[in-house]
C-alpha positions in Angstrom: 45.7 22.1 18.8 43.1 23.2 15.8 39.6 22.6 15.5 37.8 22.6 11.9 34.3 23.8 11.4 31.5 21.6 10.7 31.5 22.1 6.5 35.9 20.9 6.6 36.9 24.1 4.5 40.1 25.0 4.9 41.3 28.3 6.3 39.0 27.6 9.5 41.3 26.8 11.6 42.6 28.7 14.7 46.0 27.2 16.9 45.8 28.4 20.8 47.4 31.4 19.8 44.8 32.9 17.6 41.6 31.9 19.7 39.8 34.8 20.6 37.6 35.4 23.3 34.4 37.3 21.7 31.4 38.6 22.9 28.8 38.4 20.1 25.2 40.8 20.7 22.0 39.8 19.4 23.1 36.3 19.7 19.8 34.4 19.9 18.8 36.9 16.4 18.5 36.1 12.9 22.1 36.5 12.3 23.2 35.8 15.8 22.6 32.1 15.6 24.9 31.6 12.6 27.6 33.9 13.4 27.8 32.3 16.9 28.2 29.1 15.8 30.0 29.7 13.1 32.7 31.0 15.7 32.4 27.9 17.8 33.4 25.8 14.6 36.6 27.9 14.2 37.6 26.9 17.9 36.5 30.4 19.1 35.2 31.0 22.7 32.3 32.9 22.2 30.0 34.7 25.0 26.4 35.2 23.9 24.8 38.1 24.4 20.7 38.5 24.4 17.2 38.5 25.8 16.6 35.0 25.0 19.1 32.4 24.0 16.7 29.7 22.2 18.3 27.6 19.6 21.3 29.4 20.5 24.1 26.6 20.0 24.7 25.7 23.8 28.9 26.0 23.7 28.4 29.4 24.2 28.6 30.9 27.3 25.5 32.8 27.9 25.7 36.2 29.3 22.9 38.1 32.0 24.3 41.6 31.0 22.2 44.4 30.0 24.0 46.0 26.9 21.6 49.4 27.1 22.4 49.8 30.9 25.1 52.4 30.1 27.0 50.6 32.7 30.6 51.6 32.3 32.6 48.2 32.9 29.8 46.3 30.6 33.4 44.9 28.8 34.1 43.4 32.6 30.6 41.9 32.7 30.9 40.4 29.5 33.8 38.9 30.1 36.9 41.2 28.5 36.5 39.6 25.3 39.2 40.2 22.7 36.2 41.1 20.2 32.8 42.3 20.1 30.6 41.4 17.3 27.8 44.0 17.7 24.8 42.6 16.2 22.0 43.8 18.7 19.3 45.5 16.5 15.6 46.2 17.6 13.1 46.1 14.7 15.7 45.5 11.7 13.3 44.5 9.7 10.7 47.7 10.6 12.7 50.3 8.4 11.0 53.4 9.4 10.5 52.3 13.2 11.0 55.3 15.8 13.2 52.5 18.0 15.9 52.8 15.2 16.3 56.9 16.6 15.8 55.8 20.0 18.1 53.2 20.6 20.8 55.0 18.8 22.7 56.6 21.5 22.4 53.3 23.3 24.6 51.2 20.8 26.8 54.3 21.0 27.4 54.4 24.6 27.6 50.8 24.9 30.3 50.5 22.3 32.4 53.3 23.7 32.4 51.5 27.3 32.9 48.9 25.9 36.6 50.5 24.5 37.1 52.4 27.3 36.7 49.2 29.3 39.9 47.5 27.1 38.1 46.1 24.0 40.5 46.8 21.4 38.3 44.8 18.4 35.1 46.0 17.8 32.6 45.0 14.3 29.6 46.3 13.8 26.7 45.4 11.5 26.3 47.7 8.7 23.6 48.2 6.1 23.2 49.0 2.1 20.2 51.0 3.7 22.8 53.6 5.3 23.6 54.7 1.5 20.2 55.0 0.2 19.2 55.5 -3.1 22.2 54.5 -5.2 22.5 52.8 -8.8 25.6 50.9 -9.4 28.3 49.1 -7.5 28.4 50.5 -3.6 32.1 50.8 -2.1 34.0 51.9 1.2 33.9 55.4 -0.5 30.5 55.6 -1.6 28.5 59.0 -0.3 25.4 58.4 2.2 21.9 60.1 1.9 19.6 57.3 4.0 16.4 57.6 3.3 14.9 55.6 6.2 15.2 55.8 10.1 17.0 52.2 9.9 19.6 54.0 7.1 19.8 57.3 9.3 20.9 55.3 12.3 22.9 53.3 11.6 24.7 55.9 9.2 25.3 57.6 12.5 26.3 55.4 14.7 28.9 54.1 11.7 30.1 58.0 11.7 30.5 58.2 15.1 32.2 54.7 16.2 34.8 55.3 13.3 35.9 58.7 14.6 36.0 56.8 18.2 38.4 54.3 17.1 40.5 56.8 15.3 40.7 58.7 18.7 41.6 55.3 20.7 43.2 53.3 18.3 41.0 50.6 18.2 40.7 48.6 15.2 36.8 48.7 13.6 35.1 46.7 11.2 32.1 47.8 9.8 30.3 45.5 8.0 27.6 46.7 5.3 25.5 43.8 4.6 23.1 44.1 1.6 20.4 41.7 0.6 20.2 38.2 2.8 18.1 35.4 2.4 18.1 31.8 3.3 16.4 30.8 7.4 13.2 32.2 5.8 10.7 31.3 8.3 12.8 34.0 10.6 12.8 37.3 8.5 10.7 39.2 7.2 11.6 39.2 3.7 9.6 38.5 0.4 10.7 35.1 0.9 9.1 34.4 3.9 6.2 36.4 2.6 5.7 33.7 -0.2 5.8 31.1 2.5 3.3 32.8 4.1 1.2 32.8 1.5 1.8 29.1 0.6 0.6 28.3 3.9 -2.6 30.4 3.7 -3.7 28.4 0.3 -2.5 31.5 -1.3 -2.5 30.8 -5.3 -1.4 34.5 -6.2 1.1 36.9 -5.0 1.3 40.7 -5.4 4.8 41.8 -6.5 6.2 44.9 -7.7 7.9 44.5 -11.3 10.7 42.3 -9.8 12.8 44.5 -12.0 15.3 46.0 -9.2 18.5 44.2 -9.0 19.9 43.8 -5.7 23.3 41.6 -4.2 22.0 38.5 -2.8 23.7 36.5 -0.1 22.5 33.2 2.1 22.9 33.9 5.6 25.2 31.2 6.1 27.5 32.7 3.6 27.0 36.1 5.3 28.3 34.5 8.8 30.9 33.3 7.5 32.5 36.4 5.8 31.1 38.6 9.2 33.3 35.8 11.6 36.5 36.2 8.7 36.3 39.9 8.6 36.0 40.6 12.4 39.1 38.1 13.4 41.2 39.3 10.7 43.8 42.5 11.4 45.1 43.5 7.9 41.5 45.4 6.6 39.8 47.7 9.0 36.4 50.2 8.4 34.1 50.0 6.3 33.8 46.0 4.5 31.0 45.4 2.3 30.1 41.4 3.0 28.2 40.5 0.0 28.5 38.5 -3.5 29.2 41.3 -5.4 27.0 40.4 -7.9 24.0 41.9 -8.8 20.6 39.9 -9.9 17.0 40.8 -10.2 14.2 40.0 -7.4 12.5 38.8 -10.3 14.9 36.2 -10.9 15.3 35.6 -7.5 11.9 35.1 -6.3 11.2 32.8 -9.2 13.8 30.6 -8.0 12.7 30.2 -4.8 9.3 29.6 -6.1 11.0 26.7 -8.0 13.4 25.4 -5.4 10.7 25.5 -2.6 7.6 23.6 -5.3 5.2 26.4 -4.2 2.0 26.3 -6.1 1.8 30.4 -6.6 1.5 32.8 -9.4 3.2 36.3 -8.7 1.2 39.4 -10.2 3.6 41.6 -11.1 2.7 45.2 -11.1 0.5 44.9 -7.6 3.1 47.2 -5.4 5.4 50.2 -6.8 8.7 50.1 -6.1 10.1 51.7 -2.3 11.3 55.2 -3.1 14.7 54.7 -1.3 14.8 51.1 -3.5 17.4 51.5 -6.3 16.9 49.9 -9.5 20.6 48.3 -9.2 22.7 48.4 -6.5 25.6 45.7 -5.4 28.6 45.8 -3.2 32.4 45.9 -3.9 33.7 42.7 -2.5 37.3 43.1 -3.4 38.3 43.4 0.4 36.2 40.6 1.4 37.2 38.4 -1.5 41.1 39.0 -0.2 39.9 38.6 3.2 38.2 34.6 2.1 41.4 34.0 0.1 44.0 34.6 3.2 41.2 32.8 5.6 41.7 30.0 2.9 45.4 30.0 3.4 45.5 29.7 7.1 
């Protein structure tokens, strides 16, 4: 038996054999809600995995457990899933938040009972923010100097899980997201900014110069390359899922002031650039592209 997912692409298909059982964290989050059900349309079993499961797509099986309890058979609670998407994140959006420090040696200890309970998959979500400033095309190899308490910690905890696995043999995917947009009304990105603006009766916007060029990706593209990399075995460590293709805010935002018809000016030159905000920066999706292409062939 197969099941397709809801858009009919090919390469979304998964026979008995392949279906994995996989425990997703932060399930009810920005991301959460797309990678679950994204998942679900590939004929995955998926066990959610948060505070609050609203708008969570209800073929999930909802989970009590307590991922910070440091309880050592949290992968029996959860199930024994085959894979665990770790997306949990407090205050993602809050770069320089002292929660980012705090929580660190939570997600650690959580993931590592969760190998030593028998988890033998185990992806992570990564960040462009763990390399800091950087001008040009960001790889697997790239060097690390964070320059926020988001970037710091999650730089560490990507350290430390990859020596784990090395040490138990478990297979690790992380994957370093860079700029996503699209759900607006649920980040905290310039986009929903603008929107929050429009709503106000806003007719101008401050803006920096719009000149930094970033890699842009709609979330529902970004589930779908974090639900093909984490079921895949051929690539392991560190996958960048992203366009690869770097375009300016400037163009960006002006877009969405188009797509969306908001009546709003942007002032450019209100806000300086972010220190730690490169003036170009853009993953290598070579892995991920091969990773789409196989998906395809499935």
């Amino acid at each position: 038996m197969s099941v397709a997912n809801s858009a009919g692409r090919l390469g979304t298909y998964v026979s008995e054999r392949n279906k994995m059982k996989v425990a997703v964290t932060g399930a009810g989050g920005y991301m959460g809600r797309y990678v679950v059900r994204e998942l679900l349309s590939r004929g995955h079993e998926v066990i959610a995995v948060d505070l609050n499961y609203k708008e969570v797509d209800s073929r999930a099986v909802f989970s009590d457990a307590h991922i910070f309890s440091g309880d050592k058979d949290i992968y029996t609670q959860l199930g024994r899933p085959d894979l665990c998407i770790h997306l949990a994140w407090q205050d993602g959006f809050i770069h320089n938040s002292p929660k980012h420090m705090e929580n660190l040696s939570n997600h650690f200890l959580f993931l590592k009972n969760m190998i030593e309970g028998g988890c033998r998959k185990i992806a992570v979500m990564g960040t462009m923010h763990e390399v800091g400033f950087w001008e040009g095309c960001v790889t697997a190899d790239t060097p690390c100097n964070p320059l926020s308490q988001y970037g710091v910690a999650k730089n560490a905890l990507r350290q430390s899980l990859l020596l784990l696995g090395e040490k138990e043999g478990v297979d690790i995917y992380w994957l370093r997201a860079f700029y996503i947009m699209g759900d607006d009304g649920r980040n905290s990105s310039i986009f929903t900014k603008l929107l929050e603006a429009q709503e106000l009766g806003k007719k101008e916007f401050p803006f920096t110069t719009g000149e930094n060029k970033y890699d842009f990706i709609t979330i529902k593209e970004l589930a779908r390359q974090i639900v093909a990399a984490s079921t895949q075995s051929e690539y392991r460590g560190i996958i960048n899922v992203c366009s690869g293709t770097p375009v300016s805010l400037k163009d960006k935002v002006n877009d969405f002031i188009a797509e969306k018809g908001l009546d709003i000016k942007l002032k450019y030159g209100a806000f300086p650039e972010r220190p730690y905000d490169s003036k170009i920066i853009y993953g290598d999706n070579t892995i991920i592209q091969k990773i789409l292409e196989a998906d395809q062939t499935v």
